[in-house]
Each structure stands twice: as C-alpha cells, then as structure tokens.
N, C-alpha and C positions, 0 to 999 in steps of 0.2 A: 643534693637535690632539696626545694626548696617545699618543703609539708611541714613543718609545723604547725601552720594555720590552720593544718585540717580539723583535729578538733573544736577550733572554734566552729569552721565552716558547719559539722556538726550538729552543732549547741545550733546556732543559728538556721540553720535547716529545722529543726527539730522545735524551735521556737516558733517559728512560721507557721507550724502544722499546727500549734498546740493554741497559738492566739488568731487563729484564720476567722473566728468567729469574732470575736473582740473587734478585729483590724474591719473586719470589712463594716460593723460599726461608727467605723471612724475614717468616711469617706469625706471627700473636700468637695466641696461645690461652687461654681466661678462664677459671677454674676455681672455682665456686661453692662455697662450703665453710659450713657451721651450724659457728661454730667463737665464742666469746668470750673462749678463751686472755690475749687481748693486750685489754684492756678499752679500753685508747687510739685504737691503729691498728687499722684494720679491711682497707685496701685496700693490694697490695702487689703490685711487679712487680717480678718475675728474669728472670736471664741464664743464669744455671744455680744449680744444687742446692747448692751452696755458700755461695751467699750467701742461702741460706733458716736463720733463726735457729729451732731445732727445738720451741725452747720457748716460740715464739710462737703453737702448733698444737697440737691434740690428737695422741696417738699414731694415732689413726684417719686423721687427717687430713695428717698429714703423708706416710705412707702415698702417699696417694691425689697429693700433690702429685711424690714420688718419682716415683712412675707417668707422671706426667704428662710429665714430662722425660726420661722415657727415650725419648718419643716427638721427641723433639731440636727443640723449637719455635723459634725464634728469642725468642721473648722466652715468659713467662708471667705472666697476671695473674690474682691471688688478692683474691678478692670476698670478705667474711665478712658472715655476717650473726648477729642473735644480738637478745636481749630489747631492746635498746635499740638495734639497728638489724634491722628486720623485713624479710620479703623482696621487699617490694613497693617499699620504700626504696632498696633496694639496687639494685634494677631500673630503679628512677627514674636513683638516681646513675650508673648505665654507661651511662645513654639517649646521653652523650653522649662516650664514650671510644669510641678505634678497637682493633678487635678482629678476627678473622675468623671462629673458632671458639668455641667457647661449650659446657660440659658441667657438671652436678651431679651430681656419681655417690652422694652419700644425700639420697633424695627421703623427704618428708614425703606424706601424702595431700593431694590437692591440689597440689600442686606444679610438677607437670607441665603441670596446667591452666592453673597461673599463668604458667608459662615460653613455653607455644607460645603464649596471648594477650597475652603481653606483647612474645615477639617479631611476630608477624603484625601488630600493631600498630605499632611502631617500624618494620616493613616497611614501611608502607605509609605513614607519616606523612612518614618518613624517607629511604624508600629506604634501609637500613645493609643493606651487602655483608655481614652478617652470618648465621653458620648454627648451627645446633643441633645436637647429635650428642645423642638421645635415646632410650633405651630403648622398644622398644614403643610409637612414636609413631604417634596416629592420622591424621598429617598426609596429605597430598596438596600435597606441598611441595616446589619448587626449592630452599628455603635448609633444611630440616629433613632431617636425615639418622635414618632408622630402624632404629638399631644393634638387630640381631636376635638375637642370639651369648647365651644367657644365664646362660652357666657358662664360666670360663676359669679353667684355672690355669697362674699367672706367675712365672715364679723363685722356684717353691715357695711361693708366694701365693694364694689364690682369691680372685676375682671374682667376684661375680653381677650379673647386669643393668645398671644406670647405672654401677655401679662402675669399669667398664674401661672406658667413654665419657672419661677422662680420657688414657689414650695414644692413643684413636684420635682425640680433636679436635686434643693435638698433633702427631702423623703429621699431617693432612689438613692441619696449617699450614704445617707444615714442609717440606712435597713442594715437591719442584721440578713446574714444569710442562713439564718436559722429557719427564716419564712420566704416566700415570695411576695411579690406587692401584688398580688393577685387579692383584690375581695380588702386589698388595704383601706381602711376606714379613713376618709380627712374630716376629724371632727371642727364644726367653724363653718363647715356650708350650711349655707340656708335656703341656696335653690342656685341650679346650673341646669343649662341648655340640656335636652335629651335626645340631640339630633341622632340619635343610633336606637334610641328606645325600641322602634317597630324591629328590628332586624341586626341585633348586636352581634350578634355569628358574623354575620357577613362584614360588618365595622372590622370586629378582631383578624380576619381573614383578609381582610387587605393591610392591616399593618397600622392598626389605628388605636393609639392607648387614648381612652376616655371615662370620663365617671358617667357610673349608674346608679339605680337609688330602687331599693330593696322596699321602701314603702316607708322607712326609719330612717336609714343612714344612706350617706353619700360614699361611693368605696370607686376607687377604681374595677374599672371591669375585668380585665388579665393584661398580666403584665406584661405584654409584648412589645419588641422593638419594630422596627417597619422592613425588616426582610421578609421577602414575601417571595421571593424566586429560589429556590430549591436545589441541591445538584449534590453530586454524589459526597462530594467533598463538606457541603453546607446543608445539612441537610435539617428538618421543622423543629428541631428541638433548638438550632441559633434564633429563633426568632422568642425566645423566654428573655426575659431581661432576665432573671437570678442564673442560668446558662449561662450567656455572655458574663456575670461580675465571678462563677466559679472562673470561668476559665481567665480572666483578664487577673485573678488575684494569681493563680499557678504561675501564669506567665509573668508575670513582677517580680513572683517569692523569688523564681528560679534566675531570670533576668538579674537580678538585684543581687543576687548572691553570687553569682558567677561574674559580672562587673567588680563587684568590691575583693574579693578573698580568690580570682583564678586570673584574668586578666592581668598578662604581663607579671604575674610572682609563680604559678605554676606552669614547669615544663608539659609539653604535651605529650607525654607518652601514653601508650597503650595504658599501663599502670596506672595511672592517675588517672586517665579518663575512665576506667573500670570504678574509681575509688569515688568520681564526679558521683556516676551513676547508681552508687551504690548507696552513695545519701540522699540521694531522691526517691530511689526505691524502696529503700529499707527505711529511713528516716522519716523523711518529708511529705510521702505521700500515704506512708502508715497513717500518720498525726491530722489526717484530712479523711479518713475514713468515718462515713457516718455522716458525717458533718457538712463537706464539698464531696467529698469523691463515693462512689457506692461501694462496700468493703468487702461484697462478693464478687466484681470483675477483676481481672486482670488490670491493673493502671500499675502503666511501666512507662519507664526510656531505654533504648540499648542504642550501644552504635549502627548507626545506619548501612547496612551492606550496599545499597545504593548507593548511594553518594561518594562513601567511597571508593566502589568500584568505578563511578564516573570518573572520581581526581585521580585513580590510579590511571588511567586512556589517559585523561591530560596528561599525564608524564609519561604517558609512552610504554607503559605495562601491559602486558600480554595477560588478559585477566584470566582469561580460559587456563593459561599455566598452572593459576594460583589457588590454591584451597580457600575454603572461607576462613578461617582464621590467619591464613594469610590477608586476605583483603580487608578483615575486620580491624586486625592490626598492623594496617599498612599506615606510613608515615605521613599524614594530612596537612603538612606545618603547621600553619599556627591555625584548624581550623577543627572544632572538633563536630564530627554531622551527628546527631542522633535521631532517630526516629522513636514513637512511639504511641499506646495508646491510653485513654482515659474515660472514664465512665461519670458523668457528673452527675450527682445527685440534683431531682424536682421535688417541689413540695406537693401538697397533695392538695389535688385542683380538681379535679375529674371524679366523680364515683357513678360507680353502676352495681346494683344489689339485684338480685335476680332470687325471687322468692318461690317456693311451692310451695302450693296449697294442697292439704287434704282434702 
C-alpha cells in the first residue's frame, strides 16, 4: 500500500498552517489591458515596476499598470487583448492560471457583462478562489467586489470608475490576513468623490466597497464584497472580504494538497481516509488557529455519513441494515465525501463600550 508520502503530506499540511499569513501576503493580481503595443507577447507577469518594459504598453496603459503596484501585489499579471486576440480568448486562456484578483479599469460596452459571466461561470464550473474588483457591479456576489468610489484623484492623477479598480485588486492581494481592509488607509489620495458620505450604512448594506475620509485620510470604509442576499447556507459574515480570502486559502491549502500527494498514488480506504483527516485536523487546521480559524470552536472534517449513505442506495444497499460505521466505512471508489465545520476568524471592526456612572 502506497504511504510513504505521508509524511511529507504532513510537513506540507503543517507548513500551510504555519505560513498562512506570509502566503496570503503574496496574492497575485491580473490586470486586463486593450493594448497590441507588443504584436508577439500578449501575457506578462512582474515582481515590481521595473522590470515592466514601457514600450511594450501604451502611455494609458502603462499608467494603469503603475497604479496597480503601488497597491504592492506580490506578483502582477498583465492579460492583453487586441484585433488578433479578442476578449473572450483571453478569458479562455487565464480559465486556467492561478490569480486571486482580477480588474479592467477601460471597459468597452459590454464588457462588464462579458467579465461577471465569464467569471460566474469559471465559478462554478471550477470552483477558482477568484474575485473581481468591478465598478458598478450588479452582482450579489461573495467573489465580485462592487468598487463604488467614482472619482479619485492620485498623485496628481485622476481616476474615474474601473480605473482605480487596479490598486484596489492589488491592496486586497497583497493584505495580510492579519488585518482586514476595513478603515485600510490609500496614502496618494488627494480627493475622491463622497457619493455615500450622507448615508454610508446603507452604501455598505447594499454591497458597495468605497472610500471615506475621516477629515485626514482616505481609507476604504469596510471591506465588503457585494452579497447582499442571505440564506441559511450563506449567511452576513460571506459578505467580509477577509471571510471569503480565510476560506478561499483553506480551500487551496486542502485542494492543492490532496491534488499533488492523494490523487491517483493513495488507495481509498477507510484507513487512509482516517489518516486524510487526521492531518487536517490535527495538523493543518491546528497551525491556523488564532490567525484564520478561531481556536476555541470546534473546526473539523470527518466523513460525511450523508453522502455516503446516498452512494450506498446507488449501489443498492439497504442502509437501514447497516450501522453507522458501517456506512462510515462503506466502499465510496474512488470518491472520498467529507463534511465539516469551521469558524473563521474577523478583525476588530465594530465596538460598543457601555459605561456607568456614579
């Protein structure tokens, strides 16, 4: 039977938990560009602004790529598109590159419609921990963020609408999840539009991330994505952006490690799915306490009694027969279900002091 890799799996479980803070540092940010400068290369990823060649970019565009690193991304990746690569081509080709941010700051008509069904799609097909930072978006969306702000000017620069969606996708990659980008400070403004100023409750309540300004500084107001509809399953803690990047990093660490080290080299048995679970329990989601996960709940995975109980009916089993560790440890092929829960840690956004007086 094929375990030896278990200890690496291990180590690497255990490293996930230990560097969650670091990694989610070192997000990627895509930046969409209508640009056929470079008639050859169309796709390009930097480390910083230096190694971007100026004359591979329009002056508009490069502009906007400036921008985009000042928002200090850990990496950037520039998409071009142009007569001979369209944008739906384009869309095709990053179906399959890892990213976590994603912004166009010059939309064509149309555009926008192309972007949120192309990601809502790719969402769902894929699952990709990917988000949108989009002007005026009509989303009801965990992964679409609805940059509402639509006048900023930037080190003596203006921005209108999608345009400044390129430092706020790399801010939101770039954050540690040590904080939330709630009250985040963009030092560099000199003045932006205040259309939420009279009534910013109700702005953030419909699903709308914007800058406010404290009388000093320009800070975004809280960090919300644009879900605004509710339900048992979704309920107002998904609409936090650092919520959604806890959970989108769990789902990677665990995704990515069960892809590389259990896919196709380990048998499915009861055993080893015990042995799966037991390094996410005991390893992985120890090394996230405090930090992503809160270290007084319960966060677990176990096998799913559900679902196996459904594959056992597909094959014909009389489940009423069988005990639960019968159905627990009933033969799944190659599919292993687990259920379970999580408690992710918010930063501290909210206070209420309540005083008496003598």
């Amino acid at each position: 039977m094929p375990t030896i890799g278990m200890p690496r799996i291990a180590i690497e479980f255990k490293s996930a938990g230990l560097t969650a803070i670091q990694r989610s540092e070192r997000g990627i940010a895509l930046l969409i560009l209508k640009d056929d400068t470079n008639k050859v290369q169309h796709s390009y990823t930097f480390t910083n602004l230096a190694d971007v060649n100026e004359d591979d970019f329009t002056a508009d565009n490069y502009k906007y790529i400036k921008l985009a690193f000042e928002g200090k991304p850990y990496k950037l990746m520039i998409e071009n598109y142009s007569v001979t690569r369209n944008l739906a081509t384009l869309l095709t080709d990053i179906s399959t590159k890892k990213f976590n941010y994603f912004s166009m700051p010059v939309q064509e008509e149309g555009d926008k419609e192309k972007l949120i069904s192309w990601h809502d799609d790719i969402r769902k097909r894929k699952d990709k921990t990917i988000k949108l930072v989009q002007y005026d978006a009509p989303e009801d969306n965990d992964h679409v963020l609805n940059w509402s702000t639509s006048e900023v000017k930037y080190k003596g620069v203006e921005y209108k609408e999608n345009e400044f969606t390129p430092i706020i996708s790399s801010l939101l990659a770039g954050l540690s999840l040590q904080r939330s980008s709630t009250y985040l400070v963009i030092n560099g403004i000199e003045s932006c539009s205040l259309e939420h100023a009279e009534d910013e409750d109700k702005a953030v309540n419909e699903g709308k991330l914007f800058l406010t300004f404290d009388g000093e500084k320009y800070k975004i107001a809280r960090g919300v994505n644009s879900l605004v509809t509710y339900t048992q399953d979704q309920g107002e803690d998904f609409s936090k952006i650092r919520i959604i990047e806890g959970m989108d990093l769990v789902k990677d660490d665990i995704r990515d490690t069960f892809n590389d080290f259990y896919v196709g080299k380990i048998l499915n048995t009861y055993a080893n799915k015990q042995q799966f679970i037991a390094l996410i329990n005991r390893v992985y989601f120890k090394e996230l306490e405090n930090t992503v996960l809160e270290a007084t709940a319960n966060n677990y995975v176990d096998i799913s009694m559900e679902l196996n109980r459904k594959y056992a009916i597909k094959r014909g089993k009389n489940v009423d027969d069988m005990t639960d560790f019968q159905i627990k440890s009933y033969n799944t092929g190659s599919n292993v279900f687990l259920d379970g829960g999580l408690s992710f840690l918010d930063a501290m956004e909210d206070l209420v002091i309540r005083f008496n007086l003598d």
